[in-house]
C-alpha positions in Angstrom: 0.0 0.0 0.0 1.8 3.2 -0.9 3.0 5.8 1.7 0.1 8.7 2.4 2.4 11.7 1.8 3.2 13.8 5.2 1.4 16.9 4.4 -1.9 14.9 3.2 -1.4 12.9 6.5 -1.6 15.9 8.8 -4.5 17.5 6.9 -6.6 14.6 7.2 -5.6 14.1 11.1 -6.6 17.6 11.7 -10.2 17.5 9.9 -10.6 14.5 11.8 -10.1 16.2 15.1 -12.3 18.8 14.1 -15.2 16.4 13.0 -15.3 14.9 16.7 -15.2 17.6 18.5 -16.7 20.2 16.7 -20.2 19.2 16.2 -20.0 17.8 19.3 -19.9 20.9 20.9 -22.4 22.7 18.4 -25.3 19.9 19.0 -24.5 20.2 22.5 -24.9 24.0 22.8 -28.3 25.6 24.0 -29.9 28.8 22.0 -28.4 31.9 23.7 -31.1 34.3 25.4 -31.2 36.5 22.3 -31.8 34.0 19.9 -34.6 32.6 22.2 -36.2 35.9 22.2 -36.1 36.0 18.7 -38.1 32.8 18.5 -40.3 33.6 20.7 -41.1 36.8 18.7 -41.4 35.3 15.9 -43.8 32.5 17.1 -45.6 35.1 18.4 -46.1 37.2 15.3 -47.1 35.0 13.6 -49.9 33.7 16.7 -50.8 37.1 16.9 -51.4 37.1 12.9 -54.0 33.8 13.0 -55.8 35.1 16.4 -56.5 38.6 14.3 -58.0 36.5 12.3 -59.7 34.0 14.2 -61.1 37.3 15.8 -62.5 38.9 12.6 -64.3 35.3 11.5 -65.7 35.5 14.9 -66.9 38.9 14.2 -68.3 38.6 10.8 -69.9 35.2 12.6 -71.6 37.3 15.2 -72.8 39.8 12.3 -74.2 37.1 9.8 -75.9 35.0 13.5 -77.6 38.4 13.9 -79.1 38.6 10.7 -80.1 35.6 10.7 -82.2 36.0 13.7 -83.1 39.2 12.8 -84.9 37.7 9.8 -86.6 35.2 11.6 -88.0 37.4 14.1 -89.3 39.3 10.8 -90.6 36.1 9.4 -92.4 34.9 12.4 -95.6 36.9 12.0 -95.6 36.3 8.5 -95.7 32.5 8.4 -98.4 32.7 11.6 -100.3 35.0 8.8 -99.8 31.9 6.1 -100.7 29.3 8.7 -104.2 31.3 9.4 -104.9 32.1 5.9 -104.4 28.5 4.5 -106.3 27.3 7.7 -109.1 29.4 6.7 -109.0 28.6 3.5 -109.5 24.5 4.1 -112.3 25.5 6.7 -114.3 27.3 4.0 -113.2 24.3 1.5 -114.2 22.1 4.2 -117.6 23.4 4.8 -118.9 24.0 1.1 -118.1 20.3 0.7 -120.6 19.4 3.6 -122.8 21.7 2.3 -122.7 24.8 4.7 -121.9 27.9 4.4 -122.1 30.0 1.5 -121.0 28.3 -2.0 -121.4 28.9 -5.4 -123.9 25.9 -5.9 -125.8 26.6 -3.0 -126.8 30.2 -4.4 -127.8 29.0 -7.8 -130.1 26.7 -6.1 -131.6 29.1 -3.7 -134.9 31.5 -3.7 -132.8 34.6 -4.1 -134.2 37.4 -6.4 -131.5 38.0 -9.9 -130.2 40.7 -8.7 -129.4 38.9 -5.0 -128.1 36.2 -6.9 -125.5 38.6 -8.5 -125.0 40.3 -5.9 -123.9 37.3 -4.0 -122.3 35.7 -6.6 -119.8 38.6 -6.6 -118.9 39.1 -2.9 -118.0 35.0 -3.3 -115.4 36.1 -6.0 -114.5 39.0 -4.5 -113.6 37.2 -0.8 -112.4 34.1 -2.9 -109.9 36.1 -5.0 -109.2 38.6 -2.2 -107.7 35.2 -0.3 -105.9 34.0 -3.2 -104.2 37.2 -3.7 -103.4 37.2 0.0 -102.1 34.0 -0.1 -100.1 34.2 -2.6 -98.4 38.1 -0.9 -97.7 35.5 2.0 -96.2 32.6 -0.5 -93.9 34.7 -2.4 -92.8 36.5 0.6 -92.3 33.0 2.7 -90.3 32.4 -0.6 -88.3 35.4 -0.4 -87.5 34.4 3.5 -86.6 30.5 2.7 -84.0 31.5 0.0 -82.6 34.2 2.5 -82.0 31.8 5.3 -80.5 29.5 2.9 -77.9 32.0 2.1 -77.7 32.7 5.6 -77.3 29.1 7.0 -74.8 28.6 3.7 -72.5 31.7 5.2 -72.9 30.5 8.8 -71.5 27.2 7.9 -68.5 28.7 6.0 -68.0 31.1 8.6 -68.1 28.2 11.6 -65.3 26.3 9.1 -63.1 28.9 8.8 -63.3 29.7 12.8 -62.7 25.9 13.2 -59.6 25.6 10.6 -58.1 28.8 12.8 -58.5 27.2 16.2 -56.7 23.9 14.8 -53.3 26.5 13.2 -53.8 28.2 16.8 -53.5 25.2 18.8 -50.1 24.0 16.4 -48.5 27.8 17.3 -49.5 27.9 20.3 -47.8 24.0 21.1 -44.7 25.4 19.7 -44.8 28.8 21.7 -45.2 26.7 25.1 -41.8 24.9 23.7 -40.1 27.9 23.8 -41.8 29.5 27.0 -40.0 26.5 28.2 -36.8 27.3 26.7 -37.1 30.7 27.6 -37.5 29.9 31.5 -34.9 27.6 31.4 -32.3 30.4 30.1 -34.1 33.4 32.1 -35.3 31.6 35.3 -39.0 32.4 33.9 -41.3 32.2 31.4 -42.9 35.4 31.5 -41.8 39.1 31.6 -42.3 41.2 34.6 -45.4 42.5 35.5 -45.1 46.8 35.1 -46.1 48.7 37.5 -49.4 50.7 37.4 -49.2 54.5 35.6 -51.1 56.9 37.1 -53.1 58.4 33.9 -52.9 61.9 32.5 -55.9 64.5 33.1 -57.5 64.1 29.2 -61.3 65.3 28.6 -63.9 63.5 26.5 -64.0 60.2 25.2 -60.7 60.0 24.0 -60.1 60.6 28.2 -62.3 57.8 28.9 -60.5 55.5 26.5 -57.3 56.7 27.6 -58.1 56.1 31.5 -59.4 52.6 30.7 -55.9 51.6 28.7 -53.7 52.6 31.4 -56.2 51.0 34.0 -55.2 47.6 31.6 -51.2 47.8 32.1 -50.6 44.9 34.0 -53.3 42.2 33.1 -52.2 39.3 30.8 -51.7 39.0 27.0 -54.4 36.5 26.4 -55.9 35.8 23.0 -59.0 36.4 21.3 -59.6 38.4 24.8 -61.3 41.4 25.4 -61.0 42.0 29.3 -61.8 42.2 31.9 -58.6 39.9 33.0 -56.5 39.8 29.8 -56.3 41.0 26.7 -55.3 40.6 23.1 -54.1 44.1 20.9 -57.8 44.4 19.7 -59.4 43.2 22.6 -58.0 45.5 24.6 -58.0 48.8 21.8 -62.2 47.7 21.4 -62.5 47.8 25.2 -60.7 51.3 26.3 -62.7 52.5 23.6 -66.4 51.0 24.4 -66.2 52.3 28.1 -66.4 56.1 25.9 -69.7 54.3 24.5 -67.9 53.9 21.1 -68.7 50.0 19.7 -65.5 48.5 17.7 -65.3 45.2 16.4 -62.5 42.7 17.9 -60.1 42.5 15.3 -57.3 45.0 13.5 -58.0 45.4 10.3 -61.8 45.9 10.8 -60.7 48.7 13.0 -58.5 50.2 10.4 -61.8 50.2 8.5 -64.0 52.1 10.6 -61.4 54.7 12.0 -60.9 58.3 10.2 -57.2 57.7 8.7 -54.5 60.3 10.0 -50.9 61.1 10.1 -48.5 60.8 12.2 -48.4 64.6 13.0 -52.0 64.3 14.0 -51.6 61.9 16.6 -53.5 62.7 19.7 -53.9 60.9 22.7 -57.1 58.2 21.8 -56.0 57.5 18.7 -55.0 54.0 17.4 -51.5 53.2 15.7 -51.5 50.2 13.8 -48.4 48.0 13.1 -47.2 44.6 11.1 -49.9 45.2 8.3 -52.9 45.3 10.4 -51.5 42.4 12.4 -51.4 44.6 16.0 -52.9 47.7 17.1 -52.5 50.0 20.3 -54.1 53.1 21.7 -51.8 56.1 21.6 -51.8 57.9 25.2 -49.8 60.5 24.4 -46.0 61.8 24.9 -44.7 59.3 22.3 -46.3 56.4 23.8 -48.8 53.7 23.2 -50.3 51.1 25.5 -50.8 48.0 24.0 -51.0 44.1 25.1 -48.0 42.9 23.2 -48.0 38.7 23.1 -48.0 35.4 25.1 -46.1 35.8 28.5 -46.6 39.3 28.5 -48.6 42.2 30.1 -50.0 45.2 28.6 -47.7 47.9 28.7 -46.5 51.3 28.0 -44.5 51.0 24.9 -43.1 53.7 22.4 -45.1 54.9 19.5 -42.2 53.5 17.2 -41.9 50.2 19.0 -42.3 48.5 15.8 -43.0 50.4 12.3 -46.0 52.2 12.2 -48.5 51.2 9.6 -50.8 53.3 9.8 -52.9 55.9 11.9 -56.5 56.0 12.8 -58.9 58.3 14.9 -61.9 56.8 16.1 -65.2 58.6 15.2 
């Protein structure tokens, strides 16, 4: 077998020492702190993504639940009216066949006078067609109603899917953010952050004051998902809330907020206003000074935070 050369020899001895006990040592080493965090954030984003969204299908869910009972409380009366109107139309059916009451053959066979006869005749055609015509008002209406609820119940289903298919990509995040809450208390001795300390609030009047008040009243309770108070909140939950103490409704979700807020600027911030971030993905109420109080993700409280915390994406003032 011919001689490895010397310098070949060495080479190869070194990358074999560096194949034990490299890897070695990288397969044994744990994520730093920082790189943990940066997991964590991202696993959170992208929670924080699918509960806005899980939130808006629950929204548009309660919307399309109300219409649909909405129309039946509408309908009710009107298929008690086709009920009676059918009912009374078998029990004048019923008793011209038995021969009572007032039928067509019974007046051509009674004693009454020409003119009576006519006159009869008519107010039997007139209440017969007067019935049918009625009848039909309630048919084509009970029509109208049946293929209304079917596009109802058809959207309710959907709607009850889509909720359901965002619960099941919730529960895999949410597995694989309690991984790393683990992780993250096994490098910092705990899985969560520390609790802030309460903030006296500033002296604001209106409803932008009321809304104001209730946010920093919130710094300290839980981030906790598709929440809306009154022990933890989500970024929506908690932006709907502050603002529905001011009597202001706003659904539970982002970007449906984005849509019914008067868009702004940045120099027209005022304390009340929303500030939305990661393209409609988070939202928090601005409180003034440069600051926003928002409930920021899993493990975490609602806090003061800066305005530019993250890129802004947009502005809105609530109306």
């Amino acid at each position: 077998m011919p001689a490895v050369p010397r310098l070949l020899r060495a080479v190869l001895l070194g990358a074999t020492a560096l194949a034990v006990l490299a890897p070695a040592a990288a397969a044994n080493a744990d994520p730093s702190p920082t790189e943990l965090q940066q997991q964590i954030d991202q696993s959170s984003s992208a929670l924080e993504k699918i509960v806005e969204q899980y939130n808006g299908v629950g929204e548009k869910l309660k919307a399309t639940q109300a219409s649909a009972d909405d129309l039946a409380t509408k309908m009710a009366p009107l298929q008690s009216q086709v009920d009676a109107a059918y009912a009374n139309v078998g029990k004048i059916a019923n008793q011209a066949y038995k021969g009572g009451g007032t039928s067509t053959m019974a007046l051509l066979l009674s004693d009454a006078t020409p003119n009576s006869l006519l006159s009869q005749l008519s107010s039997l055609n007139e209440i017969a067609s007067a019935q049918q015509r009625q009848i039909q008002g309630y048919t084509q209406a009970k029509s109208q109603y049946d293929g209304e609820k079917k596009k109802l119940d058809g959207l309710l289903n959907q709607q009850r899917a889509d909720q359901k298919n965002l619960a099941d990509q919730k529960a895999k995040i949410e597995g694989d953010l309690a991984n790393l809450m683990a992780m993250r208390k096994k490098a910092y001795g705990t899985a969560t952050a520390a609790k802030p300390a309460a903030v006296a609030a500033p002296n604001i009047a209106g409803n932008a004051g009321t809304a104001v008040r209730f946010a920093y009243g919130a710094i300290g309770k839980p981030y906790v998902y598709a929440a809306s108070g009154p022990n933890g909140y989500d970024c929506s939950g908690l932006t709907a809330a502050a603002w529905e103490s001011a009597g202001k409704s706003m659904p539970h979700n982002a970007a449906m907020q984005w849509d019914v807020v008067a868009h702004i600027t940045a120099s027209q911030l005022q304390p009340g206003d929303l500030v939305f971030y990661s393209g409609l993905g988070h939202v928090a109420i601005y409180v003034g000074g440069g600051q926003v109080i928002h409930a920021p993700q899993p493990g975490e409280y609602v806090k003061l935070a800066s305005v530019n915390m993250m890129s802004p994406y947009g502005y809105g003032r609530v109306r």
